[in-house]
N, CA, C and O atoms as a CHARMM CRD file, in Angstrom:
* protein
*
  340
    1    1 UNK  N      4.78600 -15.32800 -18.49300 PROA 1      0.00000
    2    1 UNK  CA     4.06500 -15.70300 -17.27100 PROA 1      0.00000
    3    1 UNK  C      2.65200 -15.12200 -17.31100 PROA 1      0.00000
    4    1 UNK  O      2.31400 -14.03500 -17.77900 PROA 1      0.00000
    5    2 UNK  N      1.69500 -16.29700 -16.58100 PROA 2      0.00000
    6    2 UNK  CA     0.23200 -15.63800 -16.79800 PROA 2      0.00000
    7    2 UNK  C      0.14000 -14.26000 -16.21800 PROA 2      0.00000
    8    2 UNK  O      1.04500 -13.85200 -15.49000 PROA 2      0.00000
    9    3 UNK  N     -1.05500 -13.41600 -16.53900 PROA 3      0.00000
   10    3 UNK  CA    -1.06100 -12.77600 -14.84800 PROA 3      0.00000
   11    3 UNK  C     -1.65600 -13.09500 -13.63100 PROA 3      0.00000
   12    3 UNK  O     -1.42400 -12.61600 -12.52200 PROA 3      0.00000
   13    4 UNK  N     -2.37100 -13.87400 -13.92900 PROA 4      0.00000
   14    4 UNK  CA    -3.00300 -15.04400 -12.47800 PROA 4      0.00000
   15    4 UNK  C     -1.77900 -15.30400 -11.48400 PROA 4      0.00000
   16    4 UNK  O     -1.85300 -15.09800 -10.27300 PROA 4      0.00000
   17    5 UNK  N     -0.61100 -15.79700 -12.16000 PROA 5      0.00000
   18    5 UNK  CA     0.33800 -16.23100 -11.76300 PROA 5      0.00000
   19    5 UNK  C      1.41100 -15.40000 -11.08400 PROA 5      0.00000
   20    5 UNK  O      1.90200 -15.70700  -9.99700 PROA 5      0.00000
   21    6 UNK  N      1.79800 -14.15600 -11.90400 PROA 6      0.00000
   22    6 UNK  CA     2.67300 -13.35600 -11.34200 PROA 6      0.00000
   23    6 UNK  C      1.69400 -12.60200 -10.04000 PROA 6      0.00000
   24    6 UNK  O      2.34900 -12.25700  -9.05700 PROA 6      0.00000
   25    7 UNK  N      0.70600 -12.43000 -10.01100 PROA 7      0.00000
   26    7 UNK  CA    -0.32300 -11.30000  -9.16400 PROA 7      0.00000
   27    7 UNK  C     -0.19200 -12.70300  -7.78900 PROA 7      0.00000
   28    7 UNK  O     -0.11600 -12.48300  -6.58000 PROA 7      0.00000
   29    8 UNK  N     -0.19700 -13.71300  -8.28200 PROA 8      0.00000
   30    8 UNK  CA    -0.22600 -15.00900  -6.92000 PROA 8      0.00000
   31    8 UNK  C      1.13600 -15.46800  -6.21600 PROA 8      0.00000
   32    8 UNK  O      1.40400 -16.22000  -5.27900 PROA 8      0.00000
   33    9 UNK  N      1.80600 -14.74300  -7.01700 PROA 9      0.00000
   34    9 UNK  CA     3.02200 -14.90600  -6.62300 PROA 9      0.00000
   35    9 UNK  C      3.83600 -13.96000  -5.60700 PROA 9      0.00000
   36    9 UNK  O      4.68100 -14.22800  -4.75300 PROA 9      0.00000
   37   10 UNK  N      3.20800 -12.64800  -6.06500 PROA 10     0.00000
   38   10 UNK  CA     3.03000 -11.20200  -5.45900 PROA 10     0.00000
   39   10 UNK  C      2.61800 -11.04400  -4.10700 PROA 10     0.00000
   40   10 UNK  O      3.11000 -10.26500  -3.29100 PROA 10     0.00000
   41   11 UNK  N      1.64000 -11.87500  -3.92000 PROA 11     0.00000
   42   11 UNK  CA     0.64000 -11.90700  -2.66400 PROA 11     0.00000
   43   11 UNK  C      1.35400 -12.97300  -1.84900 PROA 11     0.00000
   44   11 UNK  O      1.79800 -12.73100  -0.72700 PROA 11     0.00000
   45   12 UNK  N      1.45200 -14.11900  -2.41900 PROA 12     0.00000
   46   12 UNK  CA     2.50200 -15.30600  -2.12000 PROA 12     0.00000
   47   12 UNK  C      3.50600 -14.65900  -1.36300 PROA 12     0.00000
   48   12 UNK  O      3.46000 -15.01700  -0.18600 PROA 12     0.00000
   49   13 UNK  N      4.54100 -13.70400  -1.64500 PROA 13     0.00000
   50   13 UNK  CA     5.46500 -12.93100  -1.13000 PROA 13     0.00000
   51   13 UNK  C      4.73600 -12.26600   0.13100 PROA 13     0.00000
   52   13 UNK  O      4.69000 -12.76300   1.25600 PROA 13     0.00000
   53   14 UNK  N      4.18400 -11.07000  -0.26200 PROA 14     0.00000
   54   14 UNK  CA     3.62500 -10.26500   1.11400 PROA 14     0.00000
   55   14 UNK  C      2.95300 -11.40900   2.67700 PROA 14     0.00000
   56   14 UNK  O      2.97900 -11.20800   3.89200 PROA 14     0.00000
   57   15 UNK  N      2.47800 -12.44800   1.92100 PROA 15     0.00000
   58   15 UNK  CA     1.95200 -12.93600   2.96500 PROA 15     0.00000
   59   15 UNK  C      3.12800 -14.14300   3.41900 PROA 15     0.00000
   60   15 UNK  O      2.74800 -14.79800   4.39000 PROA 15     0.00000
   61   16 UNK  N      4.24300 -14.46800   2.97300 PROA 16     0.00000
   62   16 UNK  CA     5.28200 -15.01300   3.48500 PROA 16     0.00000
   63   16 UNK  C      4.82600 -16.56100   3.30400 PROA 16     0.00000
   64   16 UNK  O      4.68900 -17.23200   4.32700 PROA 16     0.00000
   65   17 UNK  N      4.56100 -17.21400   1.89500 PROA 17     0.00000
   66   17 UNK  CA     3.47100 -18.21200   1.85800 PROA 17     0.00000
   67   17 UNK  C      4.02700 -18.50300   0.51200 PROA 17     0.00000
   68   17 UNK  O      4.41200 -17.58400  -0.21100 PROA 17     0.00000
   69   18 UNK  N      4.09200 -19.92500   0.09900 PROA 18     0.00000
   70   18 UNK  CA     4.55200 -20.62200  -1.33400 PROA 18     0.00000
   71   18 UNK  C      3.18800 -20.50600  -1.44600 PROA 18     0.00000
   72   18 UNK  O      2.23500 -20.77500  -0.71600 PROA 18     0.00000
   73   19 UNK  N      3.42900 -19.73000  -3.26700 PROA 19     0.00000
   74   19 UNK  CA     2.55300 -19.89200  -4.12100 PROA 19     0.00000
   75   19 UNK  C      1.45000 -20.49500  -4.10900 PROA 19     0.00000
   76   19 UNK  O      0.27600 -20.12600  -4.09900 PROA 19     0.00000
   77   20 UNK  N      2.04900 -21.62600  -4.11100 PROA 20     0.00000
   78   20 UNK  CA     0.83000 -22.85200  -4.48500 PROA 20     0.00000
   79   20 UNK  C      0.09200 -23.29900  -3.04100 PROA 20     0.00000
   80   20 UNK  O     -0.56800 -24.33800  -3.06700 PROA 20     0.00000
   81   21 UNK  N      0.19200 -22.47800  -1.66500 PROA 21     0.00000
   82   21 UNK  CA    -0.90000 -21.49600  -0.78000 PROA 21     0.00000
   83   21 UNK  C     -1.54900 -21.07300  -0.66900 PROA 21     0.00000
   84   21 UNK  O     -2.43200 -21.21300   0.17800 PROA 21     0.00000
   85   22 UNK  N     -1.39600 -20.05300  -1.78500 PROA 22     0.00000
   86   22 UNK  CA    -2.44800 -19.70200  -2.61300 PROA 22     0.00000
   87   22 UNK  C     -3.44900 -19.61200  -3.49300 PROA 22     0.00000
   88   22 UNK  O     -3.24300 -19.71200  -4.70200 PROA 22     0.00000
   89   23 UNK  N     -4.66700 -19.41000  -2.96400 PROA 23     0.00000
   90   23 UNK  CA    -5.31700 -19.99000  -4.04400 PROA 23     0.00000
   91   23 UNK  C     -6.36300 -19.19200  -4.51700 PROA 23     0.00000
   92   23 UNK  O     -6.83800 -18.50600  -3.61200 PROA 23     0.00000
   93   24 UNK  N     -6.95300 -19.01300  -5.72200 PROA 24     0.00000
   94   24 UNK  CA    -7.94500 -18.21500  -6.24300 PROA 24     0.00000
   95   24 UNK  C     -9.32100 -17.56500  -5.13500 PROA 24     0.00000
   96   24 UNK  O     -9.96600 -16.52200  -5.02700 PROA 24     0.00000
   97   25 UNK  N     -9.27300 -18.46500  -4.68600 PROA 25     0.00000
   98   25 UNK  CA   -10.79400 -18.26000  -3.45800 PROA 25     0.00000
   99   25 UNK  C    -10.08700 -17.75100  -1.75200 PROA 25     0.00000
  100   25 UNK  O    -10.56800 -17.66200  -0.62300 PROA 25     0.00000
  101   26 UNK  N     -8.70700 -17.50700  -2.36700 PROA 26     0.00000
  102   26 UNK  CA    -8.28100 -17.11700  -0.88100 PROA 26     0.00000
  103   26 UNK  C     -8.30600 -15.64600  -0.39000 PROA 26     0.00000
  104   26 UNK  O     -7.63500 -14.87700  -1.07900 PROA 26     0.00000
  105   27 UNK  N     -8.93400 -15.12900   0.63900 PROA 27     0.00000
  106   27 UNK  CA    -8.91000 -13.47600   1.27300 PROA 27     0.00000
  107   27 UNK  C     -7.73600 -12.96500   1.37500 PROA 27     0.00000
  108   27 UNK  O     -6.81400 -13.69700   1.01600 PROA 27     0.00000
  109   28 UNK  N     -7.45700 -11.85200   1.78400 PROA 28     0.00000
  110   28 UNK  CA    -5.94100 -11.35500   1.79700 PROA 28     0.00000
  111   28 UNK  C     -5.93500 -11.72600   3.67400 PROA 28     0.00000
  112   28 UNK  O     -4.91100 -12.08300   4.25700 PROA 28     0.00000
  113   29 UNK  N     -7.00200 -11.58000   4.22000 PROA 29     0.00000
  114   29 UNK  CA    -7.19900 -11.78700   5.27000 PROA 29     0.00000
  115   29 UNK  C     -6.75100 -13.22600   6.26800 PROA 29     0.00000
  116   29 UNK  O     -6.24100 -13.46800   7.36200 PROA 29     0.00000
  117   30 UNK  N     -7.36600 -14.01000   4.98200 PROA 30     0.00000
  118   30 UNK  CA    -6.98700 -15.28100   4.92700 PROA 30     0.00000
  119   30 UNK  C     -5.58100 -15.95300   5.05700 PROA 30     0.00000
  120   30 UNK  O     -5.36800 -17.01800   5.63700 PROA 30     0.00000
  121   31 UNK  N     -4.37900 -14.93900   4.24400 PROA 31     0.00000
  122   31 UNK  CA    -3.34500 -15.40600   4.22500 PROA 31     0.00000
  123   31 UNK  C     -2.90000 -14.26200   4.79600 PROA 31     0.00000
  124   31 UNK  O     -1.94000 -13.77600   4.19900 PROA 31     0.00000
  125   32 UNK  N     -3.40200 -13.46200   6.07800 PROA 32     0.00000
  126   32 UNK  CA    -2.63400 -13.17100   7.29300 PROA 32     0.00000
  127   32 UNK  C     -1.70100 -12.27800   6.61100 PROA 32     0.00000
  128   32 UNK  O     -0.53700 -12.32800   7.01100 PROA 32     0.00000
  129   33 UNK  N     -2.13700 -11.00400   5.11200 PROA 33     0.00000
  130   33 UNK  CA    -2.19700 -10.17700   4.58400 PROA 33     0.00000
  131   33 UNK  C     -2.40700  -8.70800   5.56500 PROA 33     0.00000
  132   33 UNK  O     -3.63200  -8.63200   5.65700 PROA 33     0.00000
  133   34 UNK  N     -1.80700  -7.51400   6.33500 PROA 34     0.00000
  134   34 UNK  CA    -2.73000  -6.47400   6.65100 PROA 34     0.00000
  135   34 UNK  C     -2.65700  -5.77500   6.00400 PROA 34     0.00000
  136   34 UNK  O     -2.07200  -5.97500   4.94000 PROA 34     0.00000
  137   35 UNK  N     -3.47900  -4.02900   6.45900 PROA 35     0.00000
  138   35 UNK  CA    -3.75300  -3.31100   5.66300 PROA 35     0.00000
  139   35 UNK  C     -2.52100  -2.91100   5.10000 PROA 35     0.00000
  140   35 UNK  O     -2.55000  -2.71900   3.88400 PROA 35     0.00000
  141   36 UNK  N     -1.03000  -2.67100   5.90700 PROA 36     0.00000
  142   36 UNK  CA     0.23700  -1.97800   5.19200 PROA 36     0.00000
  143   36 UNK  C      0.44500  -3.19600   3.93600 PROA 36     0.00000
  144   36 UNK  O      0.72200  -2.87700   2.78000 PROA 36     0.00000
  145   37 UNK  N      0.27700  -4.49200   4.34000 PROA 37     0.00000
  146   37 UNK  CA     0.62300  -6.04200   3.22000 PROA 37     0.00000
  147   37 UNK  C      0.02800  -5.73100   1.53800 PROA 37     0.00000
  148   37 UNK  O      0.39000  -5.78200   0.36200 PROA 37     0.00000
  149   38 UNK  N     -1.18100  -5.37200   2.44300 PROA 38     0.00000
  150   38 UNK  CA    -1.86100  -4.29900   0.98500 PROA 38     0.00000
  151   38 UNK  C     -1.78400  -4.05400   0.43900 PROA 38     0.00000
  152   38 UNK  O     -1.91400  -4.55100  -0.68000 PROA 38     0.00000
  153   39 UNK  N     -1.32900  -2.44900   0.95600 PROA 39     0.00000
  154   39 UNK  CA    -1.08200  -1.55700   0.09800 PROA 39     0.00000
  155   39 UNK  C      0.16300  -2.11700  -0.77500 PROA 39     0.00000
  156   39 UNK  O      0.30700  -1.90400  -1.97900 PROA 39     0.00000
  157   40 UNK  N      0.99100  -2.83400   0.00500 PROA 40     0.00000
  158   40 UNK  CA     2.52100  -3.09000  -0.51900 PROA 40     0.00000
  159   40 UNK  C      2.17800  -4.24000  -2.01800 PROA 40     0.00000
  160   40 UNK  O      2.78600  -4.39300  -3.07800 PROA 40     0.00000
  161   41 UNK  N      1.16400  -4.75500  -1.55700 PROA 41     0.00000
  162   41 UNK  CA     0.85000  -5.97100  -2.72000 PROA 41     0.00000
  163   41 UNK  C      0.30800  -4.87000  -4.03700 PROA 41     0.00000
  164   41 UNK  O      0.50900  -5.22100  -5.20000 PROA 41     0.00000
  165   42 UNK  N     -0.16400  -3.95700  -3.83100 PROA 42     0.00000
  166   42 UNK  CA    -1.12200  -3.18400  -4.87400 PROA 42     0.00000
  167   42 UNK  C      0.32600  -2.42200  -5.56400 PROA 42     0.00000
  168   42 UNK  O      0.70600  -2.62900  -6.71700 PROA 42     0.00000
  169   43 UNK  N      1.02800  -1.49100  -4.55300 PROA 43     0.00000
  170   43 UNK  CA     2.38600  -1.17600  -5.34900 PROA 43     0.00000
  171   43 UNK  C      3.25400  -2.24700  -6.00900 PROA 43     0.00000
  172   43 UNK  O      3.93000  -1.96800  -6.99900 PROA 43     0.00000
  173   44 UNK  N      3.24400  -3.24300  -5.57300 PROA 44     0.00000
  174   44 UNK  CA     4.25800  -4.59600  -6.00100 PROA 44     0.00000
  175   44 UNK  C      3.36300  -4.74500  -7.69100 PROA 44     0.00000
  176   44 UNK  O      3.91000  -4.83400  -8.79000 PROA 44     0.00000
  177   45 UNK  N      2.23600  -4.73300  -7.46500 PROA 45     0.00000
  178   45 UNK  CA     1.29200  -5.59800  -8.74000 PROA 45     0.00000
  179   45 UNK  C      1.25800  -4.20500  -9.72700 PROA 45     0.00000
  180   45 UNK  O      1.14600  -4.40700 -10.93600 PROA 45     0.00000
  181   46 UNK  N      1.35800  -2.70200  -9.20900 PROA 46     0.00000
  182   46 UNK  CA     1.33100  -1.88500 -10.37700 PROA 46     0.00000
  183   46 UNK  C      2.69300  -1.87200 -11.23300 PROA 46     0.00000
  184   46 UNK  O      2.79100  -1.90400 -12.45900 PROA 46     0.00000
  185   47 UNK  N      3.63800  -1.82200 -10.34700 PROA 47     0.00000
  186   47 UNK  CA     5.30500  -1.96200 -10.53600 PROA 47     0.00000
  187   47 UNK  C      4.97700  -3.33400 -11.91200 PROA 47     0.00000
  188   47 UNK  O      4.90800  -3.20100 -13.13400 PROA 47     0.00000
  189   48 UNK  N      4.84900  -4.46000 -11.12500 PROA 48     0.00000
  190   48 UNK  CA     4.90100  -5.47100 -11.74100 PROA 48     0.00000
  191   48 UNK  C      4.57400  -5.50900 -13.20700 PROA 48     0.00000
  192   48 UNK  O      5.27000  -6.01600 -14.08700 PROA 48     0.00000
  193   49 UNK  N      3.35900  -4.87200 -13.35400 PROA 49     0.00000
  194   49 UNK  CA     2.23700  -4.80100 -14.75500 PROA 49     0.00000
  195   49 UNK  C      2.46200  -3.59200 -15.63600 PROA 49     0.00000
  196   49 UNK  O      2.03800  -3.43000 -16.78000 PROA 49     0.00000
  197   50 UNK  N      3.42900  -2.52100 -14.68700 PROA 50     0.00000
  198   50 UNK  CA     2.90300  -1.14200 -15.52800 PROA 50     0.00000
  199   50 UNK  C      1.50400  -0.33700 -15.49000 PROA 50     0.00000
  200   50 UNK  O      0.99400   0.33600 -16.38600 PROA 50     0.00000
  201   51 UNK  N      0.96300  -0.64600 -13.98600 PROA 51     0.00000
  202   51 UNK  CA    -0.64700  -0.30700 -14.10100 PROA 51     0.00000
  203   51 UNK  C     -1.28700   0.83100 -13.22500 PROA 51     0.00000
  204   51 UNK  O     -0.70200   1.72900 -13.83000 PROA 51     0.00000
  205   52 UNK  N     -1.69500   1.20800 -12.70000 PROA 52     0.00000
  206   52 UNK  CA    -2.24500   2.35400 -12.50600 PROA 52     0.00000
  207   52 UNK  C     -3.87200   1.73500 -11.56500 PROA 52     0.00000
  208   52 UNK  O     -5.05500   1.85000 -11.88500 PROA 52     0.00000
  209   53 UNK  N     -3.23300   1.10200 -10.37800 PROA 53     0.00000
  210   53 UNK  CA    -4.39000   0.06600  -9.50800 PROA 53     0.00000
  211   53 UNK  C     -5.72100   1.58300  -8.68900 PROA 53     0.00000
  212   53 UNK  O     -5.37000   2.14000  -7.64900 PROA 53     0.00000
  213   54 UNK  N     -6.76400   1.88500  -9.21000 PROA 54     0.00000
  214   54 UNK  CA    -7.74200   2.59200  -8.98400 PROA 54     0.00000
  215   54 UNK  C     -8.23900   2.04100  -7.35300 PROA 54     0.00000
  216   54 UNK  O     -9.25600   1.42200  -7.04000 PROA 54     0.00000
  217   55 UNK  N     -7.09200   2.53400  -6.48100 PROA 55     0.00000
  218   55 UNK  CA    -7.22900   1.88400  -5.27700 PROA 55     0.00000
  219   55 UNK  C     -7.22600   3.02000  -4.45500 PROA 55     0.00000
  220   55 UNK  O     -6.59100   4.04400  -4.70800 PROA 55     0.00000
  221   56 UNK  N     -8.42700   2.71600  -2.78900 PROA 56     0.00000
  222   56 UNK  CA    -7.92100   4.01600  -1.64200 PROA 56     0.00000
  223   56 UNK  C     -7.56900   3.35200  -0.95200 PROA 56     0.00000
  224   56 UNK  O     -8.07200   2.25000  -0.73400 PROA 56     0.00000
  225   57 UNK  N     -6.72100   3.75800  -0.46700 PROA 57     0.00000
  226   57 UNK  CA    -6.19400   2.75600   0.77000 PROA 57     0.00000
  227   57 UNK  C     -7.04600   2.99700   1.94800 PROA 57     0.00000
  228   57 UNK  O     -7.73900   2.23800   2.62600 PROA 57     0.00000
  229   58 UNK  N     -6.83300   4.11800   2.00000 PROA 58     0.00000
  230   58 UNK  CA    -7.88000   4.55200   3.51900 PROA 58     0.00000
  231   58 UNK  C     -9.32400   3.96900   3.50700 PROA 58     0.00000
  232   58 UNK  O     -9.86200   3.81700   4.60400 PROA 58     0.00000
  233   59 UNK  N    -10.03800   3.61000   2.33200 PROA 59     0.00000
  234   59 UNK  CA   -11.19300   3.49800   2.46500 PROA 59     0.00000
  235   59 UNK  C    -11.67800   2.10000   1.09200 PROA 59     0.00000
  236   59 UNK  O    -12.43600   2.25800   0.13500 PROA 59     0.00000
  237   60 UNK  N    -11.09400   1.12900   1.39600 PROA 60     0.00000
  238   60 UNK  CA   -10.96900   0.03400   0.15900 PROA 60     0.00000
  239   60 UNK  C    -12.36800  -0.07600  -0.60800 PROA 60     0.00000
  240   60 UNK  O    -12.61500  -0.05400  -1.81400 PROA 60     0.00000
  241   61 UNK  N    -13.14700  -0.19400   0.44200 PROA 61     0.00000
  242   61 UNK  CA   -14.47700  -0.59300   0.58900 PROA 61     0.00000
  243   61 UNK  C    -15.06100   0.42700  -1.08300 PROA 61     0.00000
  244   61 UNK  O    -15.58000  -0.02200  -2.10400 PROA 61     0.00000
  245   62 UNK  N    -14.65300   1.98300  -0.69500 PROA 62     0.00000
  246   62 UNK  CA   -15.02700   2.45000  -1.61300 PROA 62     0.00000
  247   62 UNK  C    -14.35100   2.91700  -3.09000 PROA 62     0.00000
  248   62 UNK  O    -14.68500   3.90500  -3.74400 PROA 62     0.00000
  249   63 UNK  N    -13.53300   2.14600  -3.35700 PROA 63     0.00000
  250   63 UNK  CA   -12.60300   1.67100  -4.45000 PROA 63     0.00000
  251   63 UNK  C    -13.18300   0.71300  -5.65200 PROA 63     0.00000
  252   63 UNK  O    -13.78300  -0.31700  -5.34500 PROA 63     0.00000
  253   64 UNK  N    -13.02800   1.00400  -6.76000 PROA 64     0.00000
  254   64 UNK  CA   -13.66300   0.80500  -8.20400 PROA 64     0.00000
  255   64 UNK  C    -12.84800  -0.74700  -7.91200 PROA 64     0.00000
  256   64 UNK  O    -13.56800  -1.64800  -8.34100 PROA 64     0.00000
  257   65 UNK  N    -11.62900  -1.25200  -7.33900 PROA 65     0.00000
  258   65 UNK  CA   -11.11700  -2.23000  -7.67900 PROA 65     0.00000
  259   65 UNK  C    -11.21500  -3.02500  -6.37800 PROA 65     0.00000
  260   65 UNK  O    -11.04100  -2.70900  -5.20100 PROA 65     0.00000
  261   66 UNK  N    -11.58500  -4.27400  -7.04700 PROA 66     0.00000
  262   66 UNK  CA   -12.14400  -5.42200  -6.08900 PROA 66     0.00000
  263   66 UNK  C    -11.17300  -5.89100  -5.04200 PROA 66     0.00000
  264   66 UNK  O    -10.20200  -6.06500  -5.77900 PROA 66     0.00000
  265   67 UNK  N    -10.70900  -6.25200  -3.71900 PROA 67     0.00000
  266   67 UNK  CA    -9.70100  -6.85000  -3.46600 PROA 67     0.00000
  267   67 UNK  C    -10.56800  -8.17600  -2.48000 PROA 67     0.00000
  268   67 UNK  O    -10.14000  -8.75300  -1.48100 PROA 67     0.00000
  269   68 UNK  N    -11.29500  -8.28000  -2.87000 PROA 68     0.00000
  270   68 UNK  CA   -12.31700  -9.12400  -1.95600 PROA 68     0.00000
  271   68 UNK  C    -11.65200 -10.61000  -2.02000 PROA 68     0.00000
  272   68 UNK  O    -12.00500 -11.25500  -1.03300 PROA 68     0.00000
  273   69 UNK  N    -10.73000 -11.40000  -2.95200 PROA 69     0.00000
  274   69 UNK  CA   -10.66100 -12.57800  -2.78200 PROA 69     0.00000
  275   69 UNK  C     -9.36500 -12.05400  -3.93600 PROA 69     0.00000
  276   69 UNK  O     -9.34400 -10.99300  -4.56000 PROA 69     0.00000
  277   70 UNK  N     -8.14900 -13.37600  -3.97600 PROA 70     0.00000
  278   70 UNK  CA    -7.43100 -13.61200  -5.03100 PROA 70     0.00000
  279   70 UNK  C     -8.05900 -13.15500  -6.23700 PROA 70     0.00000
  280   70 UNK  O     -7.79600 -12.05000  -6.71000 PROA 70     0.00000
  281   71 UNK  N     -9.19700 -14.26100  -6.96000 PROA 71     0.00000
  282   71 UNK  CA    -9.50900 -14.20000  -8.12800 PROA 71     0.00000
  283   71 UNK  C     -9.94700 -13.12100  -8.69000 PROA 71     0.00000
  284   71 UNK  O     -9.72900 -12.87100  -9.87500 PROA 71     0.00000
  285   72 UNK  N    -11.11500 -11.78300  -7.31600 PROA 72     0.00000
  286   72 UNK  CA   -11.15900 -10.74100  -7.61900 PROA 72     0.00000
  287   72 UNK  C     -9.99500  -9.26300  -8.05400 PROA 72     0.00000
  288   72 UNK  O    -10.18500  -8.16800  -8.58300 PROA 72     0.00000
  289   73 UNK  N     -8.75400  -9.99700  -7.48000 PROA 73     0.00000
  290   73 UNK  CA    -7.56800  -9.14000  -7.98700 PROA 73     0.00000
  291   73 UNK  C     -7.15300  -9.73200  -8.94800 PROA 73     0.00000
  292   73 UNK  O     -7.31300  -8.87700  -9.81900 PROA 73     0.00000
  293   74 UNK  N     -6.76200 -10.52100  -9.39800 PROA 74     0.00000
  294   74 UNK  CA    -6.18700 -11.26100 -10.68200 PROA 74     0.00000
  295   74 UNK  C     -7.50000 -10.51400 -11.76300 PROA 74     0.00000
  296   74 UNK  O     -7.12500  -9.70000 -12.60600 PROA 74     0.00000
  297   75 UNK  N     -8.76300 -10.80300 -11.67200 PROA 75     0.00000
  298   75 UNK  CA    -9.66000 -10.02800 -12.82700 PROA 75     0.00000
  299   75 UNK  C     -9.20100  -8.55400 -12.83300 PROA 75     0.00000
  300   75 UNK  O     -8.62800  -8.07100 -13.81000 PROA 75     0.00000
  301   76 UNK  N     -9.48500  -7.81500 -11.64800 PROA 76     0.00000
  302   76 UNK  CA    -8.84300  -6.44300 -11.75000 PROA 76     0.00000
  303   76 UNK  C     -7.91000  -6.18500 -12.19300 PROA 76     0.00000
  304   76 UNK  O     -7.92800  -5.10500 -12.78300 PROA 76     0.00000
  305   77 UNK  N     -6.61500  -6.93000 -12.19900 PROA 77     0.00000
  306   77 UNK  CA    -5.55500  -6.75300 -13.14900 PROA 77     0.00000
  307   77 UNK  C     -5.63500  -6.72500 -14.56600 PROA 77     0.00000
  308   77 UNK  O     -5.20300  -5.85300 -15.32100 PROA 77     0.00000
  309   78 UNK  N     -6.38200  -8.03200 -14.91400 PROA 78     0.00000
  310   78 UNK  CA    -6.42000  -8.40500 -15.86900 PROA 78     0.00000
  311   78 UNK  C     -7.10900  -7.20100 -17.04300 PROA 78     0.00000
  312   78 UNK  O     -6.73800  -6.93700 -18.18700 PROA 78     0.00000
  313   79 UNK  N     -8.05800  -6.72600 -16.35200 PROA 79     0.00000
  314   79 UNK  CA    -8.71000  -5.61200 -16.97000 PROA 79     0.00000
  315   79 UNK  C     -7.99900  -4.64500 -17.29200 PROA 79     0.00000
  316   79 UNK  O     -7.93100  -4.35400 -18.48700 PROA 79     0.00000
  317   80 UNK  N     -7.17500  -3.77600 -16.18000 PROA 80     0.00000
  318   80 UNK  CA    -6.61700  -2.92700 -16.12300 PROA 80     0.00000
  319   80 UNK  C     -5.18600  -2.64000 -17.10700 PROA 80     0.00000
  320   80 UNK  O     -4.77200  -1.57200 -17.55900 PROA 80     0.00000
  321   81 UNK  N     -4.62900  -4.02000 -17.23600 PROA 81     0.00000
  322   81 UNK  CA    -3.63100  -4.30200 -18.59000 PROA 81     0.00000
  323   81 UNK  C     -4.46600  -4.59500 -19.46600 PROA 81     0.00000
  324   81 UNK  O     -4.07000  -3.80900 -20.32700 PROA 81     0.00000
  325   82 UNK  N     -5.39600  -5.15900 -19.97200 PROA 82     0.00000
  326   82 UNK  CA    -6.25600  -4.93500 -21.46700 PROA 82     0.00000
  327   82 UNK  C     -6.51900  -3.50700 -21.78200 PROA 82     0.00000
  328   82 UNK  O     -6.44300  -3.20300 -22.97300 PROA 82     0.00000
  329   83 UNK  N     -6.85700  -2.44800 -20.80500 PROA 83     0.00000
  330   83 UNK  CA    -7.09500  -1.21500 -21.40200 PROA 83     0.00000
  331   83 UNK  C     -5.99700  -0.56900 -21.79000 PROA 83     0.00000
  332   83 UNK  O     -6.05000   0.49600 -22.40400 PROA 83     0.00000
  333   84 UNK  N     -4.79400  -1.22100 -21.42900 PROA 84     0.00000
  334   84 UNK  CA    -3.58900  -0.32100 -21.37500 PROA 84     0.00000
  335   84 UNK  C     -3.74500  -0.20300 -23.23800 PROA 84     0.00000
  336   84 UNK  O     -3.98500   0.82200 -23.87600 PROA 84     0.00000
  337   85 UNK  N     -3.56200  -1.33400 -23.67800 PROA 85     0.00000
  338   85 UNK  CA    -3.26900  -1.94700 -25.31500 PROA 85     0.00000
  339   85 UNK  C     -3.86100  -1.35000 -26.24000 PROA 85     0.00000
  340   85 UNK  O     -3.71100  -1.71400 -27.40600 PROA 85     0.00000
């Protein structure tokens, strides 16, 4: 499975929403995501990957990892499992 796919699928879940709902350009906001949906999506996606998400919860804004849109978490992943290798 891609990781575009499993990370959309992830979010898909927290926000109570088929997949294909989801979409690359969508906010977490957007799909009616809150801050606890979050955090729970960021533990779901490290679990998921084996990853180590460079996230504050308290303060997102000032966090190395993007959560600004779908596509900006799917890249953050994506990165974050290439360094693993």
């Amino acid at each position: 499975m891609q990781i575009r796919d499993r990370v959309i699928e992830i979010i898909a879940e927290q926000a109570v929403l088929e997949p294909s709902d989801v979409t690359m350009d969508s906010t977490l906001e957007s799909l009616g995501i809150d801050s606890l949906g979050l955090v729970e999506s960021i533990f779901a996606i490290e679990e998921a990957f084996d990853i180590s998400v460079p996230f504050n919860a308290n303060e997102p804004e000032q966090s190395d990892f993007d959560i600004s849109t779908v596509a900006a978490i799917v890249d953050g992943v994506e990165k974050l499992v290439k360094e693993q290798t």
